[in-house]
ZAROVEX-578405 format. One record per residue: residue number from 1; residue in one letter; x, z, y of N, C-alpha, C, O in turn. Coordinates in nm, 3 decimals. Example, Ala and Ser with C-alpha at 12.3 -4.5 7.8 and 13.67 -1.06 7.14 Angstrom:
# residues 2
 resi resn     n.x     n.z     n.y    ca.x    ca.z    ca.y     c.x     c.z     c.y     o.x     o.z     o.y
    1    a   1.319   0.780  -0.569   1.230   0.780  -0.450   1.320   0.780  -0.330   1.424   0.846  -0.332
    2    s   1.285   0.708  -0.225   1.367   0.714  -0.106   1.290   0.787   0.003   1.341   0.804   0.114
# end
This chain:
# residues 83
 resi resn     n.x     n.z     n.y    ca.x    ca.z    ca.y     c.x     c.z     c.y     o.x     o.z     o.y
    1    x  12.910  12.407   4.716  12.908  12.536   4.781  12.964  12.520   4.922  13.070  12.463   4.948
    2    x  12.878  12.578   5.011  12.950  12.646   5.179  13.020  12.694   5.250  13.039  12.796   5.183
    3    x  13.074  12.706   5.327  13.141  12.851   5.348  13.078  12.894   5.505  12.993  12.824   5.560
    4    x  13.119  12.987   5.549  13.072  13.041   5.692  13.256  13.057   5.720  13.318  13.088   5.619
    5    x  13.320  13.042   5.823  13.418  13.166   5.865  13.373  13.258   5.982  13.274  13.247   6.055
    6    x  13.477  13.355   5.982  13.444  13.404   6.060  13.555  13.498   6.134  13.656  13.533   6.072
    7    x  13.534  13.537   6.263  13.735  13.563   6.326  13.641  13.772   6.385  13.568  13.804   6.479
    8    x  13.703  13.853   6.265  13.661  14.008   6.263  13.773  14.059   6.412  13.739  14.167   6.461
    9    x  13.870  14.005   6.466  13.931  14.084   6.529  14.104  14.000   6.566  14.176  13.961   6.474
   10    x  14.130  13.991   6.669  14.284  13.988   6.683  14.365  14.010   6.626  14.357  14.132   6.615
   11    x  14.481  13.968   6.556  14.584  14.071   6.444  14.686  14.159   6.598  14.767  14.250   6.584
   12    x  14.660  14.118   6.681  14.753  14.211   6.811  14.582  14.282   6.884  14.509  14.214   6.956
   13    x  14.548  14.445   6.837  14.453  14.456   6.908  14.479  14.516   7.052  14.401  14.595   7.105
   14    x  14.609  14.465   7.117  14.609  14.512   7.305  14.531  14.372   7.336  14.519  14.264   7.280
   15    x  14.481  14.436   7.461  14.453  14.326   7.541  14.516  14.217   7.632  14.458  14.158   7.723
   16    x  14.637  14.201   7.592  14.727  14.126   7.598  14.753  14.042   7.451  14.818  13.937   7.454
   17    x  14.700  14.093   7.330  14.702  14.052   7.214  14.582  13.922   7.223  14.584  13.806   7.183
   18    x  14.487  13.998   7.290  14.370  13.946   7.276  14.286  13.803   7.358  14.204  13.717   7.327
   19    x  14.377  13.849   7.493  14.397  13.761   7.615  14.466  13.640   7.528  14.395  13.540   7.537
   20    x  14.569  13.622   7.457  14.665  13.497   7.398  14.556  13.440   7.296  14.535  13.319   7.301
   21    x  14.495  13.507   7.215  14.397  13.466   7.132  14.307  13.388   7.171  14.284  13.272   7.137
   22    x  14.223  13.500   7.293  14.185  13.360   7.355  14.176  13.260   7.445  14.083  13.189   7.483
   23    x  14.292  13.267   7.471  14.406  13.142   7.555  14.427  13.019   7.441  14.405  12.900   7.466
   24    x  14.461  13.058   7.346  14.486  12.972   7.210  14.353  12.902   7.184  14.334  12.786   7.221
   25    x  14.237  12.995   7.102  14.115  12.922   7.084  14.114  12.814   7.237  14.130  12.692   7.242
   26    x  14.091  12.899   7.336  13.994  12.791   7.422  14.067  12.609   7.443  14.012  12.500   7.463
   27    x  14.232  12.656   7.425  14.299  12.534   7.479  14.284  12.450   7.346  14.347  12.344   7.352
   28    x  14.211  12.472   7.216  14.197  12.413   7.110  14.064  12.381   7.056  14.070  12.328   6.945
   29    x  13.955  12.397   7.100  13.847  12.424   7.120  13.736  12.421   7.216  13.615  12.421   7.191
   30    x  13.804  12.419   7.345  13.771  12.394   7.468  13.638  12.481   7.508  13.538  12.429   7.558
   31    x  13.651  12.610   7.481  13.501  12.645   7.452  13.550  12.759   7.555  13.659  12.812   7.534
   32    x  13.440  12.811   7.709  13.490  12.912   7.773  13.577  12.999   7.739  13.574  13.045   7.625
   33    x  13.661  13.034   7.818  13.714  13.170   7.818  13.658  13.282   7.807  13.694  13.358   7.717
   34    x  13.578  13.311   7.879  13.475  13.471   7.953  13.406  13.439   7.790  13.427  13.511   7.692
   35    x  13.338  13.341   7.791  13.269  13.362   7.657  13.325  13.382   7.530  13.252  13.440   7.449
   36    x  13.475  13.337   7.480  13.531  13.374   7.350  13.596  13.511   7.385  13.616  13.573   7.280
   37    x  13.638  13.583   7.496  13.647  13.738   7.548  13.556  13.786   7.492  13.587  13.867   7.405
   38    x  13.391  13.756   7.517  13.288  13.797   7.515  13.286  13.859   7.368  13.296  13.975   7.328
   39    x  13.271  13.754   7.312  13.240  13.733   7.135  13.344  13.853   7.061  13.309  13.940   6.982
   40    x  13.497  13.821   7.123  13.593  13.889   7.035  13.579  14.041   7.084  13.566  14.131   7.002
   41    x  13.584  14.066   7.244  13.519  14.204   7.245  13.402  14.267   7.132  13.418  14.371   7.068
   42    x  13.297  14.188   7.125  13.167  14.227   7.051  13.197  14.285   6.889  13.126  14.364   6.827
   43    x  13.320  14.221   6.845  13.375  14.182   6.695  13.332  14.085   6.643  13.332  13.976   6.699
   44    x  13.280  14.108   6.509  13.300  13.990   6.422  13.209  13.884   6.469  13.096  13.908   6.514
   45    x  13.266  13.756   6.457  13.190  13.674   6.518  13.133  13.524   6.450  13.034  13.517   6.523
   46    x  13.126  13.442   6.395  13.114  13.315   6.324  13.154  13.208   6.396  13.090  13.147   6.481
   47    x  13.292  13.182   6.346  13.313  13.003   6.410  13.290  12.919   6.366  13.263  12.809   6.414
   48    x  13.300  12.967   6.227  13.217  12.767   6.197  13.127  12.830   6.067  13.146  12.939   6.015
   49    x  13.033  12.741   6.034  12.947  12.752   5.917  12.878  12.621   5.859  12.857  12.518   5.923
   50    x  12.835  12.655   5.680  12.833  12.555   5.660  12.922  12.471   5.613  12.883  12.357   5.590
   51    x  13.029  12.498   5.594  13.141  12.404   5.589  13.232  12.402   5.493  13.290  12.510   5.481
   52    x  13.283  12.275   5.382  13.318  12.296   5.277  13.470  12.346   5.259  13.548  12.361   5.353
   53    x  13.500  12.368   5.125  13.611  12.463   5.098  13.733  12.367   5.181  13.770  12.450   5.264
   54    x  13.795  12.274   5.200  13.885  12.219   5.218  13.873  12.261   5.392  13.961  12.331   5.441
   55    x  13.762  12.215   5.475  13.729  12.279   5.616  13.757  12.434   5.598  13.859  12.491   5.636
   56    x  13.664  12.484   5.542  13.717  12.642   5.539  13.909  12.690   5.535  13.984  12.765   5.598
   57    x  13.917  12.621   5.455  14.019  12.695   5.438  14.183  12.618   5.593  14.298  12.651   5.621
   58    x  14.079  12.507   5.643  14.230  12.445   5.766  14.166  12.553   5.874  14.246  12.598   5.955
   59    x  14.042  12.595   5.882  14.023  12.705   5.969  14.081  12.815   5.968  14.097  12.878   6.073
   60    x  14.125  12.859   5.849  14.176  12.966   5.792  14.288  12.988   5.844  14.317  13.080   5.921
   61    x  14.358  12.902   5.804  14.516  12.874   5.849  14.532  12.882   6.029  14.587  12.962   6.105
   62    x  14.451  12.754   6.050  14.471  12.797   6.227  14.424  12.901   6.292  14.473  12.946   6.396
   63    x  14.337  12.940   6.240  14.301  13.064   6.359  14.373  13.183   6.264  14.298  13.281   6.265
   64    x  14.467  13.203   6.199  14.521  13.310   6.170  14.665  13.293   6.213  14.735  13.390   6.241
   65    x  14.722  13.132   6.219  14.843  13.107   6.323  14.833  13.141   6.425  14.934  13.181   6.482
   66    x  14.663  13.142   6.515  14.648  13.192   6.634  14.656  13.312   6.652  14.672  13.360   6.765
   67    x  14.645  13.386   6.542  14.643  13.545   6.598  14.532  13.625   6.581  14.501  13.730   6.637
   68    x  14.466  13.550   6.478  14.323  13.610   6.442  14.315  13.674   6.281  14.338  13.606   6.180
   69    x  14.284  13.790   6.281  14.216  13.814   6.149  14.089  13.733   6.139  14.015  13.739   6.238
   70    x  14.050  13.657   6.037  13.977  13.567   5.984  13.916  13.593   5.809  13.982  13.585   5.706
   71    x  13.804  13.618   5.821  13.706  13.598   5.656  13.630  13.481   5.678  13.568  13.439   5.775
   72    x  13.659  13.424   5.520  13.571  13.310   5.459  13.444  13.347   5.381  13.471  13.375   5.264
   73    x  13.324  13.356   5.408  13.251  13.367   5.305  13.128  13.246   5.215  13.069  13.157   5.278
   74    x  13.119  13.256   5.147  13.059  13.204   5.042  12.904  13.174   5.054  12.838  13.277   5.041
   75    x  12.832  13.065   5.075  12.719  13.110   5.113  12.593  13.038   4.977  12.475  13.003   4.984
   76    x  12.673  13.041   4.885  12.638  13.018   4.782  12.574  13.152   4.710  12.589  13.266   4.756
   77    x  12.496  13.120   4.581  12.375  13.201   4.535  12.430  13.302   4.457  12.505  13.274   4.363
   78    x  12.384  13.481   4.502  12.473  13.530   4.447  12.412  13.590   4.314  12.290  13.598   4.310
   79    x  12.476  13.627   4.217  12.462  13.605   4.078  12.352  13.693   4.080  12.317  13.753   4.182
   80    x  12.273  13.707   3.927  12.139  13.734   3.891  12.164  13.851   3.740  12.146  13.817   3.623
   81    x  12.201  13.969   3.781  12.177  14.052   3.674  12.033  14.052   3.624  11.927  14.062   3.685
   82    x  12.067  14.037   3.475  11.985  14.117   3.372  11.965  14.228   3.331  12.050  14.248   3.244
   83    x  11.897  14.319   3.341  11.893  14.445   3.273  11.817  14.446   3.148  11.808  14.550   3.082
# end
């Protein structure tokens, strides 16, 4: 099984909350500034996908040390009622 994560929002929503967030991602990640502003303005966004439970879950941990609310989801088959 997969996972997707994904970072719904800042746990500090000022923009000073948000500015450190992504000050943090980019200096760890190296990925624009203007563009992870971009994304976290927009909301929920996908940082990584694809990726197994042990990856999922060190994502988990760091970007919620960073200051991010963060969901893992499952991208495995979802169950099959009978009626």
């Amino acid at each position: 099984m997969s996972f997707h994560v994904f970072i719904e929002r800042a746990t500090d929503p000022t923009p000073a909350g948000q500015a450190r967030l992504v000050a943090e991602m980019h200096a760890r990640f190296r990925l624009p500034e203007a563009q992870l502003a971009q994304y976290l303005a927009a909301g929920r966004f996908r940082v990584k996908s694809g990726v197994d439970e042990e990856t999922a879950r060190r994502y988990l941990a760091e970007l919620t040390a960073m200051g991010a609310v963060v969901t893992v989801d499952s991208t495995g088959p979802l169950p099959i009622e009978l009626d």
